[in-house]
C-alpha positions in Angstrom: 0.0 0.0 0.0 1.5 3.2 -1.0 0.1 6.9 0.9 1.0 10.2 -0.4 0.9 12.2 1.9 1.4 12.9 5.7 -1.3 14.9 7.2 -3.9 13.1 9.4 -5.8 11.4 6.5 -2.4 9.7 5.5 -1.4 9.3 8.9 -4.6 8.0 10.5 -4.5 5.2 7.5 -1.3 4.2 7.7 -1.2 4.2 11.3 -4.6 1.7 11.1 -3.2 -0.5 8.2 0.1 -0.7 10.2 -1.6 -2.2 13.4 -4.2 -4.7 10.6 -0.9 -5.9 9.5 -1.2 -4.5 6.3 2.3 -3.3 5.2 2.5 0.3 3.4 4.7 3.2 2.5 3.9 6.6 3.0 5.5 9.2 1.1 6.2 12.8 2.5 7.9 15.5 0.4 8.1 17.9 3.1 10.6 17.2 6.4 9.3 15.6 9.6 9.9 19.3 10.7 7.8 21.0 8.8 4.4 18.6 9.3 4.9 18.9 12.9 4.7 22.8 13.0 2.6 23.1 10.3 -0.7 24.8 12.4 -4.0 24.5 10.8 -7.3 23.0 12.4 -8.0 22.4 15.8 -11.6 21.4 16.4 -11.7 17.2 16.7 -15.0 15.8 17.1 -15.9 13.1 19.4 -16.5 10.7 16.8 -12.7 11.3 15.6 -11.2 10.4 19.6 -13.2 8.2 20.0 -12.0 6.1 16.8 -8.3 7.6 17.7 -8.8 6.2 21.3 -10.1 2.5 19.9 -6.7 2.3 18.3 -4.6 3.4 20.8 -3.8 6.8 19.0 -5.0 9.3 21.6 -3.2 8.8 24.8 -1.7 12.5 24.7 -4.6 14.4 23.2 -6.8 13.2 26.0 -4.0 14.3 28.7 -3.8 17.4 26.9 -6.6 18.8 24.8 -9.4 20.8 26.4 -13.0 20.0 26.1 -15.6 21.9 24.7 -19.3 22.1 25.6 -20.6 25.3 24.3 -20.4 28.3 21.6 -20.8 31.7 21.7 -22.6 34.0 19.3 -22.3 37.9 19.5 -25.4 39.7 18.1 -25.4 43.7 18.0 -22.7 43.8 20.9 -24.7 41.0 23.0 -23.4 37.4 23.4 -25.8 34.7 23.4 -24.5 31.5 24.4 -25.5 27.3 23.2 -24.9 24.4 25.2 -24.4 21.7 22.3 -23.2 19.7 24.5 -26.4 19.6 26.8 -28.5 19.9 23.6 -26.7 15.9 22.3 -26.3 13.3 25.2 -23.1 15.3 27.1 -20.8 14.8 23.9 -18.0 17.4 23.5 -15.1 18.8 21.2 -12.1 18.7 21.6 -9.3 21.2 21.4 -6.2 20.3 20.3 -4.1 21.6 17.2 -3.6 19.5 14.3 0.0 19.6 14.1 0.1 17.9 17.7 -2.1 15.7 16.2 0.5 14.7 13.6 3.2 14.7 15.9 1.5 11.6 17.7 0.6 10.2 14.7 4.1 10.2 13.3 5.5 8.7 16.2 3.1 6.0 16.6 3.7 5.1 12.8 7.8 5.4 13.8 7.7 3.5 16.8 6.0 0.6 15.2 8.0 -0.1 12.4 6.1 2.1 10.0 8.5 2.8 6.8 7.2 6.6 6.0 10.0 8.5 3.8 10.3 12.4 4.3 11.3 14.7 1.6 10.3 12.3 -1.4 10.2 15.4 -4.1 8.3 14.3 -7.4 5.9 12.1 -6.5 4.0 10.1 -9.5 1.6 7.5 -9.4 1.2 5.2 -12.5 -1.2 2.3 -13.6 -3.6 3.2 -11.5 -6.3 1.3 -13.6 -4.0 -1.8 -13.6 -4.2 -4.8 -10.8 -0.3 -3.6 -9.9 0.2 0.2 -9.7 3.3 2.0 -9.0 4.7 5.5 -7.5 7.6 7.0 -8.3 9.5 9.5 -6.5 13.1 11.2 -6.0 14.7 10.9 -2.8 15.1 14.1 -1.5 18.9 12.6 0.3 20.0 11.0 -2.4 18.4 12.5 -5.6 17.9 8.8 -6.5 14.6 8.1 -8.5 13.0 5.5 -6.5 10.1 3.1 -7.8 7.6 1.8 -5.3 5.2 -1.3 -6.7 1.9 -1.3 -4.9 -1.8 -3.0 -4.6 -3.3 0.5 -4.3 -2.4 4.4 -3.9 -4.0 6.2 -1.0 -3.9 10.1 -2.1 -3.5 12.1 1.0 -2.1 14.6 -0.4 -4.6 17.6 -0.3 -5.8 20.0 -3.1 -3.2 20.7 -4.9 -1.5 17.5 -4.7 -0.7 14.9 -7.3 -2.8 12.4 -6.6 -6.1 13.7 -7.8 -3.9 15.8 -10.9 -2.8 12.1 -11.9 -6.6 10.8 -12.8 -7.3 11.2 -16.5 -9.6 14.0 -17.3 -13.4 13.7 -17.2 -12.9 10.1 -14.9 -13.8 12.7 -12.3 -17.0 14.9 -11.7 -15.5 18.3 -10.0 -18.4 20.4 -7.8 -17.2 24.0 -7.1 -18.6 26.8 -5.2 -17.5 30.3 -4.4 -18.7 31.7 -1.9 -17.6 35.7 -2.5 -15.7 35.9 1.1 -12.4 36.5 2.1 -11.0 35.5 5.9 -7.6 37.0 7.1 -6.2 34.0 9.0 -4.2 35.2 12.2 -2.5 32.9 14.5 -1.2 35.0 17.7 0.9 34.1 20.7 -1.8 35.2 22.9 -4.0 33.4 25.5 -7.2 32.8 24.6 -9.7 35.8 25.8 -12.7 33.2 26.0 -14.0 30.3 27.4 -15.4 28.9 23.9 -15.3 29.4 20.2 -16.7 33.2 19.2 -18.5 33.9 16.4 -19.1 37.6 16.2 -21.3 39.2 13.8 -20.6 42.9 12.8 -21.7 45.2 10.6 -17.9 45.6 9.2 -18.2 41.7 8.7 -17.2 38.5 10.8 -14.7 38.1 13.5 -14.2 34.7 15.0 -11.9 33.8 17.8 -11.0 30.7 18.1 -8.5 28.3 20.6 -5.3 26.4 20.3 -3.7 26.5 23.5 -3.2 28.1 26.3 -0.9 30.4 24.7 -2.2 30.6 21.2 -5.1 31.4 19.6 -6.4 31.7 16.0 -8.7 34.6 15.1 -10.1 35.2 11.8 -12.1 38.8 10.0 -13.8 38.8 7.0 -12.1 40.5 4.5 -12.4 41.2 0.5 -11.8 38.5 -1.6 -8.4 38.3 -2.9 -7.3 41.1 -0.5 -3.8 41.0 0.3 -2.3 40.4 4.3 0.0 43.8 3.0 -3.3 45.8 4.0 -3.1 43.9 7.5 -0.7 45.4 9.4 -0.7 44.0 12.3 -2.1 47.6 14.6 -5.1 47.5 12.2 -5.8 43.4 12.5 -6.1 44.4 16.5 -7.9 47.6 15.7 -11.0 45.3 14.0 -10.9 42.4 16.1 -11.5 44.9 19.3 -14.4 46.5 17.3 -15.9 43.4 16.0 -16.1 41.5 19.5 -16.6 44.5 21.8 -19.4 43.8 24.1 -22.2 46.4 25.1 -23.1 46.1 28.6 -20.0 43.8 29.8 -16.1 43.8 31.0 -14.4 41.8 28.7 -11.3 41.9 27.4 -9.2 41.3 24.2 -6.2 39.9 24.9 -3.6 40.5 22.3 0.1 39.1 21.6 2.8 38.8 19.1 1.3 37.6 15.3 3.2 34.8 13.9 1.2 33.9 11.0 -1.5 35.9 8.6 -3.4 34.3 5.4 -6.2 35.3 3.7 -8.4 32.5 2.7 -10.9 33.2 -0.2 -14.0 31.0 1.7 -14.4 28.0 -1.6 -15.9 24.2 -1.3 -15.4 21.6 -3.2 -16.3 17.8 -3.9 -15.2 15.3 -6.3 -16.9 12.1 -7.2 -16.4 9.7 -6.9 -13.5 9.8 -4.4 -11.7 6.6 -6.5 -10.2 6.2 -9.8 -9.6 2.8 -10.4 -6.5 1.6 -7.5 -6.5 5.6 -6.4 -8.4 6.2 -3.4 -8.6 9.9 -2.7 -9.1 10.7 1.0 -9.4 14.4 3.0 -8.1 17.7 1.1 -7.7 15.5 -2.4 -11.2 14.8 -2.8 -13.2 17.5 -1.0 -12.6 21.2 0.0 -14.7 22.9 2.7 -14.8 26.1 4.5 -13.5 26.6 8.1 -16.8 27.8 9.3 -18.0 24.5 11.3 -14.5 22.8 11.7 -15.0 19.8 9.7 -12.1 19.6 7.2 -9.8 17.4 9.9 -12.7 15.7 11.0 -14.0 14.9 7.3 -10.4 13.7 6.7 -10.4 11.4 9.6 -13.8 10.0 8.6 -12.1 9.3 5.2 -9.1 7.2 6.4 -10.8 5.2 8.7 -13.5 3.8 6.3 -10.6 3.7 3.6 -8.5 1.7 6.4 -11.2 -1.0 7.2 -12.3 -1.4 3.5 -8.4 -1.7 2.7 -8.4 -4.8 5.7 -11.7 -6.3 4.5 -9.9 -6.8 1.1 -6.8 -8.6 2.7 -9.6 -10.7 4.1 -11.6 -11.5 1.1 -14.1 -9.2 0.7 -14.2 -5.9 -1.6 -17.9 -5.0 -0.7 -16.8 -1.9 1.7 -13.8 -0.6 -1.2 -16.9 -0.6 -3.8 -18.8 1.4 -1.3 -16.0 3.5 -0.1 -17.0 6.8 -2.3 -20.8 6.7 -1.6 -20.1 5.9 2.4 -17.6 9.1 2.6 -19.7 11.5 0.3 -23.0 11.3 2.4 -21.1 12.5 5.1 -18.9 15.2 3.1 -22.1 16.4 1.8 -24.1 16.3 5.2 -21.1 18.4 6.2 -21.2 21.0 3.3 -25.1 21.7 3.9 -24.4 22.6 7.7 -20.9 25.2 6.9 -23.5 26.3 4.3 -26.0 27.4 6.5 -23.0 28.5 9.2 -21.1 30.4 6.3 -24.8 32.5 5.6 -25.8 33.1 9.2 -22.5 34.6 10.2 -21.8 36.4 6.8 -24.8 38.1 6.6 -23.5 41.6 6.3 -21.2 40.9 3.0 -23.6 42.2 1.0 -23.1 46.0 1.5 -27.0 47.4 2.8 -28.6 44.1 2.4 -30.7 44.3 5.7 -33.0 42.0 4.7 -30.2 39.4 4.5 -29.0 40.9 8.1 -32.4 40.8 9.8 -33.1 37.3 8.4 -29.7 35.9 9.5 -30.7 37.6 13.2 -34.2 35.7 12.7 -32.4 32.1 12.4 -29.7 32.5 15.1 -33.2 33.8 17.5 -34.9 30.2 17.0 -31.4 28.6 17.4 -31.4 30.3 20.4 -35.3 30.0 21.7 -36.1 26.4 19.9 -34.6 23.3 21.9 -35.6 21.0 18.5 -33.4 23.5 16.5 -30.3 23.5 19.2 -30.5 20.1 19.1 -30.9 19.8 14.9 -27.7 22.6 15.5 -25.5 20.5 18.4 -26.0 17.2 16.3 -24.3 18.9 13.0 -21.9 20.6 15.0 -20.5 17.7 17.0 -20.3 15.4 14.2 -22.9 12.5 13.3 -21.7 8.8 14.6 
């Protein structure tokens, strides 16, 4: 079994075939380094440590990460709180930043014998509607070209990796949508000001705030598409994210910190089917795209590798039943997934469309039966959490 890539859909699938007894390569063209500081997501479902936990993978997450029962929505300067948590059986999130996440999952790989190859620049695989596929790659050391015969390709490798770029045209059926919003991306060394996840609605636009850590936090503000983190310096990114969480009637307190990373992120989603091309099974970032509204990319990607892991198993042991289902099994959740950031991306955003008040007032008018109905909260904390 060859995987490309090393982010937790690669990781988690390795990590499973590895303990099946089902040997595999994965392939890396980054350094260890890098995938281990490399921050991103941060939100982890229950479903995804639970299925971490059954396979031994999530001894230091649950000694470390924080748990998470509630959300906070700020309306007009007010905050109006949800208990999702008491709203779906006590389950919770999870806090805990995806590149600790790798970092466990590389060393579990490591420490059991797992043969995963940094730095392998050049990655192609071939005869990927053939019985006996193959990658090739050049060793980043060595500048050897290396050939690596397989029974199937895992592509793991996100958007713009090779794995989906190496399907013939058309074999594929691509759905896009832009959304016409922009999100500045900051990542400062600076304890979180909150208790929960913030989602702020302004007039100027969204602010979200968002934990890591106890000394890092992520925020995001909406922004023009395609603006440019050169009009963010980094007085005016406080500047907004003071205005656009103030509170009326309350103390509370931004707390701010150096900025060690800025992005803007134009807000797309995107799904492929299906998520296979003959011995090429796409998983995470290569086969779907969504926006970082309800925190579902890691968890989607998670999802992905496990039902690719146990459909990889069941073939070992004779049956191909849950490979030919693989695509439809993963797509009703991606999809399930893309209605609910949907309907997040349009409550939260309702002020990008400069004097629309209509499209303000009726955003106010569903977050109002969020917060009044208990069959909505519930509809709301079920999405949120993550389906089992």
């Amino acid at each position: 079994m060859a995987v490309i890539g090393a982010g937790p859909a690669g990781l988690i699938v390795a990590n499973l075939l590895r303990k099946a007894g089902v040997d595999c390569v994965v392939l890396e063209r980054h350094t260890r380094a890098h995938v281990e500081q490399r921050a991103r997501a941060g939100l982890i479902e229950p479903r995804v440590v639970e299925m971490l936990r059954r396979f031994g993978l999530a001894d230091r997450l649950l000694r470390m990460a924080d748990a998470h029962t509630t959300c906070e929505f700020r309306i007009d300067g007010r905050r109006h709180e949800i208990n999702y948590s008491a709203a779906h059986g006590g389950r919770r999130h999870y806090v805990y930043p995806q590149q600790e996440l790798v970092t466990d999952l590389v060393a579990a790989f490591l420490d059991a014998g797992g043969d995963l190859r940094f730095q392998a620049a050049d990655v192609r695989p071939h005869g990927l509607d053939t019985d006996r596929p193959w990658v090739t790659y050049v060793d980043g050391a060595t500048g050897e070209t290396t050939r690596l015969d397989c029974d199937f390709v895992a592509g793991c490798d996100g958007f713009h990796g090779v794995s989906r770029a190496s399907v013939p045209a058309g074999a594929l059926t691509e759905h896009s949508h832009e959304h016409g919003i922009g999100w500045l991306s900051v990542l400062a060394e600076a304890p979180p000001s909150t208790k929960a996840i913030i989602y702020a609605l302004h007039p100027d636009g969204f602010a979200g705030h968002m934990l890591r850590s106890s000394t890092v936090s992520r925020f995001y503000l909406q922004c023009p598409v395609g603006d440019s983190v050169d009009n963010w310096p980094d007085e005016r990114v406080w500047a907004e994210l003071h205005k656009r969480l103030a509170l009326r009637d309350e103390d509370w307190t931004l707390t701010e910190g150096p900025i060690i990373e800025k992005r803007v992120l134009d807000m797309r989603s995107f799904v492929v089917e299906p998520m296979s091309y003959g011995r090429l099974y796409l998983a995470g970032d290569a086969a779907h795209i969504i926006t970082p509204v309800g925190g579902k990319g890691m968890n989607l990607a998670a999802h992905d590798a496990e039902r690719l892991a146990e459909a990889l198993v069941a073939h070992y042991e004779g049956s191909d039943a849950l490979l030919h289902d693989y695509s439809a099994t993963c797509l009703r959740r991606v999809w399930r997934s893309q209605e609910f950031c949907q309907w997040m991306t349009e409550v939260i955003h309702a002020s990008r469309d400069a004097g629309s008040s209509f499209r303000q007032r009726l955003a106010v008018a569903r977050l109002e039966h969020l917060l009044t109905s208990p069959a909505a909260a519930a509809v709301f904390a079920e999405n949120y959490l993550g389906q089992d």
